[in-house]
TORVEXVEX-578210 format. One line per 10 residues: number of its first residue (from 1); their letters; for each residue x, y, z of C-alpha. Coordinates in steps of 0.05 Angstrom, whole numbers, plus 5000, padded with zeros to 4 digits. Each point is the difference from the previous one (the first is absolute). Example, Ala and Ser with C-alpha at 12.3 -4.5 7.8 and 13.67 -1.06 7.14 Angstrom:
// TORVEXVEX-578210
1 = AS = 5246 4910 5156  5027 5069 4987
// end
This chain:
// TORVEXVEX-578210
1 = XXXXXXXXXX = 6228 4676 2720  5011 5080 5003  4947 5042 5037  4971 5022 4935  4977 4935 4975  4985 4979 5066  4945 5066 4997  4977 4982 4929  4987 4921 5023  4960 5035 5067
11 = XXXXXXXXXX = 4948 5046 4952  4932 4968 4999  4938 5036 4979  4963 5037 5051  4937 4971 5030  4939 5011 4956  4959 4966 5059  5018 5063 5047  4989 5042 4944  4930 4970 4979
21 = XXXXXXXXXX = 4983 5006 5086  5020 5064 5006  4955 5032 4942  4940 4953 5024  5013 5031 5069  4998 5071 4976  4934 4976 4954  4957 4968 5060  5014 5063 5038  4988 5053 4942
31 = XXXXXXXXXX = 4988 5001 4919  5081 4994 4991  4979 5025 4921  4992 5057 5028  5076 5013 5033  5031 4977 4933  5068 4987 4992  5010 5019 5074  4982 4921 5010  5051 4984 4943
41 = XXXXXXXXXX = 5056 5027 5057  4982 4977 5057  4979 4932 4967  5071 5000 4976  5029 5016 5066  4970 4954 5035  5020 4941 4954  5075 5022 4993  5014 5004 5070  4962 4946 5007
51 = XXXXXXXXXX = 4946 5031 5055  4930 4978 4994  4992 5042 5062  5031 5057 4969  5044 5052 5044  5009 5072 4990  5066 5010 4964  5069 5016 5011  5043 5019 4943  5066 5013 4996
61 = XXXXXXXXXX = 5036 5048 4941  5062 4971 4976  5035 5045 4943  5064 4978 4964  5048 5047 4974  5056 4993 4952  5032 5030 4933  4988 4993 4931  5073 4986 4954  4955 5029 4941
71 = XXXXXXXXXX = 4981 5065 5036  5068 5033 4973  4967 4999 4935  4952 5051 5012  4938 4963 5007  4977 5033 5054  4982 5071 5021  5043 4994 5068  5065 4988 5009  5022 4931 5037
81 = XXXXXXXXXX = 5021 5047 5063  4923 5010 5015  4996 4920 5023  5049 5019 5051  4951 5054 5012  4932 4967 5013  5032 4947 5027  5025 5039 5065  4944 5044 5003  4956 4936 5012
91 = XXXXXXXXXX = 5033 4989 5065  5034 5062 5025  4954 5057 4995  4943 4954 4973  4972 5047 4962  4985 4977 4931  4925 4977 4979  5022 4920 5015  5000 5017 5076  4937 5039 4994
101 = XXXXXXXXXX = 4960 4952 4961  5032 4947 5053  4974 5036 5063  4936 5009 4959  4992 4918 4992  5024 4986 5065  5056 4960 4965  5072 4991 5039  5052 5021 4949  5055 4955 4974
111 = XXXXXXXXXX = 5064 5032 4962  5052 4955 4969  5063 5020 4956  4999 4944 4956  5058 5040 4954  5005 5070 5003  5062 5037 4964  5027 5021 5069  5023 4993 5073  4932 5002 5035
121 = XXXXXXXXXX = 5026 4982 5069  4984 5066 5035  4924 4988 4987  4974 4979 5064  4953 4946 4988  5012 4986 4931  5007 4918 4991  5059 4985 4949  5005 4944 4958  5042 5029 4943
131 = XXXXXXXXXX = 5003 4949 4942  5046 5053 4961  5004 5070 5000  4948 5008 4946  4993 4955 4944  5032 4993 4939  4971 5037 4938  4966 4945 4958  5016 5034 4943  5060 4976 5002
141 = XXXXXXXXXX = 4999 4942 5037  4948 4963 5047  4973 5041 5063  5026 4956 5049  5025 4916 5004  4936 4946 5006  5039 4987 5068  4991 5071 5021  4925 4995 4989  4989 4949 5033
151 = XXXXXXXXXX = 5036 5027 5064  4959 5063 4992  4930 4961 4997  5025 4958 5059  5011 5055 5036  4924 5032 4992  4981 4918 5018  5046 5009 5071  4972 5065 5016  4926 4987 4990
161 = XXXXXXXXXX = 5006 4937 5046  5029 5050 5053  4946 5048 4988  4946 4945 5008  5030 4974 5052  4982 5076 5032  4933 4985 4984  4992 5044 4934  4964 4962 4947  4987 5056 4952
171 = XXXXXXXXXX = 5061 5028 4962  4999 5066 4959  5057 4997 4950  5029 5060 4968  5069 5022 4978  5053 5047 4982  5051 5006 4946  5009 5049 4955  4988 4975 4917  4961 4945 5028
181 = XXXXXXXXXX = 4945 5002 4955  5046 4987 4946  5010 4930 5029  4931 4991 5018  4985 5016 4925  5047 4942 4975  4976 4953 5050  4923 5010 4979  5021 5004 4932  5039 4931 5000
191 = XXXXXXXXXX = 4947 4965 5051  4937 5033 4953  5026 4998 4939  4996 5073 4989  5039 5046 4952  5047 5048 5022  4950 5058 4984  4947 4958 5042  5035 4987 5060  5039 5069 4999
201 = XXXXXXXXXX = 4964 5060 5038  5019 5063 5041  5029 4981 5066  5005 5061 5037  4968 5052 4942  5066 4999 4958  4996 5039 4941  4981 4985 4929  5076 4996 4975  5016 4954 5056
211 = XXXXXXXXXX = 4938 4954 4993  5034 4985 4919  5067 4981 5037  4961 4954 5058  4970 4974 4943  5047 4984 4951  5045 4967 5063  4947 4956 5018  4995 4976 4928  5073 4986 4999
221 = XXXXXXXXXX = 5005 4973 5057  4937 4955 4986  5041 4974 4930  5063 4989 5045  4965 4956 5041  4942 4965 4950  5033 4931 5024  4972 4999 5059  4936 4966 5013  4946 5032 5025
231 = XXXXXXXXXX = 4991 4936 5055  5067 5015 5027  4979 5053 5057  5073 4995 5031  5033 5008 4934  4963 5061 4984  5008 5024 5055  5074 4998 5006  5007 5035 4934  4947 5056 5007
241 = XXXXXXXXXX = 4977 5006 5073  5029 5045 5053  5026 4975 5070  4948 5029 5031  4948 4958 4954  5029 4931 5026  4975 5023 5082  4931 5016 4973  4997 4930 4961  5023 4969 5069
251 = XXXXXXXXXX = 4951 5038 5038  4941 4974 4953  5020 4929 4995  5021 5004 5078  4929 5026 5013  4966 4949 4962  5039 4928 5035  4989 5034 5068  4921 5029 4993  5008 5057 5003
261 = XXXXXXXXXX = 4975 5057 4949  5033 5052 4954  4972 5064 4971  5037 5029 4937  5013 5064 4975  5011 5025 4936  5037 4983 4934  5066 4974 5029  4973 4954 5054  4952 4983 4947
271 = XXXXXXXXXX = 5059 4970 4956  5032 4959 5075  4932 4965 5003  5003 4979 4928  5077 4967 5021  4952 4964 5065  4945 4978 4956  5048 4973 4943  5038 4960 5066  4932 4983 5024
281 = XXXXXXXXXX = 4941 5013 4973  4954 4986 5068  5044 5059 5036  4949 5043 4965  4944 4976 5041  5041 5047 5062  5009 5055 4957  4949 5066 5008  5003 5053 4935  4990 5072 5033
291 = XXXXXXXXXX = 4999 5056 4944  5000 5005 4928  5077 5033 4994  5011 5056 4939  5046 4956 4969  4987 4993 4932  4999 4914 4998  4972 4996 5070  4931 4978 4981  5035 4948 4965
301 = XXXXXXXXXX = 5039 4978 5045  4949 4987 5055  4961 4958 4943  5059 4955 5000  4999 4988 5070  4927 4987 5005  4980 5067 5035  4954 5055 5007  5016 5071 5026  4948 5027 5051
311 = XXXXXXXXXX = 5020 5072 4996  5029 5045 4930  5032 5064 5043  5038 5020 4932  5071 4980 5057  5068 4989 4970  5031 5005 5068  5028 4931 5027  5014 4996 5067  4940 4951 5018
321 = XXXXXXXXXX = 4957 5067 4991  4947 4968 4967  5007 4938 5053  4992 5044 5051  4930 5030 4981  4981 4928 4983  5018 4973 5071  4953 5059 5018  4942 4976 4966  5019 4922 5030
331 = XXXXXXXXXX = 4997 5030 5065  4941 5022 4986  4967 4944 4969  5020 4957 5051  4971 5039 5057  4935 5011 4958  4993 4915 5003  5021 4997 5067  4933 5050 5013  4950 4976 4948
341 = XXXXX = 5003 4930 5027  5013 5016 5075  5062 4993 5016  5001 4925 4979  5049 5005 4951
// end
């Protein structure tokens, strides 16, 4: 049996009897009506990490880069280079708004190459686990190999049990690729049953022109691969995703066998939990929403995963942005519980 199914087989649903102690806790103590859905998170924390006496955080920020075979169509308003771009800049002069929103959180950051178009060797501190150099361009044939999937979800699996193992049991997932969104769009169309209009937004503020060509690629692309059932999460996957998409899905499911907690972010990591929940259902139970992303389908897509955004900040970012500002508020929450009911949380 392969580490993935071995995962999947682990995945129970999180402990409603934690949950239902930790909001009559909070109730004896003070009116929890009153906090509203600041109970919801810590309730939820609680139960997925399996704490009825709940501890303050520790999140960790993992973010998976990789390349998009379909971004040399012009589907995006930055050329492929900028991947190799971010990517760097996350680790060597840590500037971009990932490491900022990171410090902000408190959250230790993660970076794994998971496929970039290049060598990224001379990155200090950049994990590599290349499944290509950037995957294929599903217009013209399938993303990536089911094999190749697999590997890259079992590789999100191997390094959340590391992480936990570090004592992190909160994970902010975010990622980096450039055309992303166009794969993100297929998945949520395919998993929702969405049209290619539907599913099909802006990305990163493209223009008009190249919104009509996103959208008329995602259409094709949709007809190219209408044999594929919407219950087969790896097959989908393989012929849409992006490398980068298979860590995240390992990450969730990962997450979910080992108690521990993950916080989404937008659109695309949106469209990895819909691969988790079509695995396993139950892995939603570990799964946090965070913000309501720009993207056109995103309400959409978080009403096929069974979730509710607790902030609409109008982001189309990535990066675990909105996850970030969302741990914030957890933080928060969970030190407001720890005080309302003295400390006996």
């Amino acid at each position: 049996m392969g580490l993935l199914q071995e995962t999947c087989d682990a995945i129970h649903s999180r402990s409603k009897e934690i949950e239902q102690h930790i909001i009559k806790n909070w109730n004896d103590a003070s009116d929890s009506k009153q906090y509203g859905r600041l109970v919801n998170m810590v309730a939820q924390y609680g139960a997925a990490t399996n704490q009825k006496d709940v501890t303050i955080p520790k999140p960790c920020m993992i973010i998976a880069s990789a390349d998009h075979g379909v971004a040399d169509m012009g589907v995006s308003a930055y050329p492929k280079e900028t991947t190799v771009g971010m990517t760097q800049n996350y680790l060597i002069p840590k500037g971009a708004g990932a490491n900022s929103l990171a410090n902000y959180c408190g959250a230790h950051m993660e970076v794994i190459d998971m496929g970039i178009d290049a060598d990224m060797s001379w990155v200090p501190g950049l994990r590599s686990h290349k499944l290509g150099m950037g995957t294929k361009n599903f217009v013209e044939e399938p993303a990536m190999t089911r094999e190749q999937a697999i590997e890259g979800i079992e590789t999100g699996i191997k390094l959340v049990q590391e992480k936990m193992a570090d004592g992190y049991n909160v994970f902010l997932v975010g990622e980096m690729g450039i055309s992303n969104t166009t794969a993100s769009a297929l998945m949520t169309a395919k998993f929702a049953g969405l049209t290619a209009e539907e599913a099909t937004g802006r990305g990163t503020n493209i223009s008009d022109e190249r919104l009509k060509l996103k959208q008329r690629i995602v259409h094709d692309v949709l007809v190219k691969y209408k044999d594929i059932p919407k219950d087969d999460a790896i097959g989908i996957l393989a012929a849409v995703g992006g490398f980068e998409f298979t860590c995240i899905v390992g990450v969730i499911l990962g997450a979910a066998a080992h108690h521990g907690m993950v916080i989404i972010d937008g659109f695309n990591t949106s469209a990895c939990a819909l691969v988790a929940k079509t695995l396993v259902p139950a892995s939603m139970d570990y799964v946090m929403a965070s913000h309501l992303s720009a993207e056109k389908a995103a309400k959409s897509s978080l009403q096929n995963l069974g979730l509710e955004a607790y902030v609409d900040l109008g982001l189309c970012l990535g990066e675990a942005s909105g996850g970030s500002v969302q741990m914030g508020m957890l933080d928060l929450a969970v030190h407001m519980y720890k005080s309302v009911t003295g400390g006996k949380a």
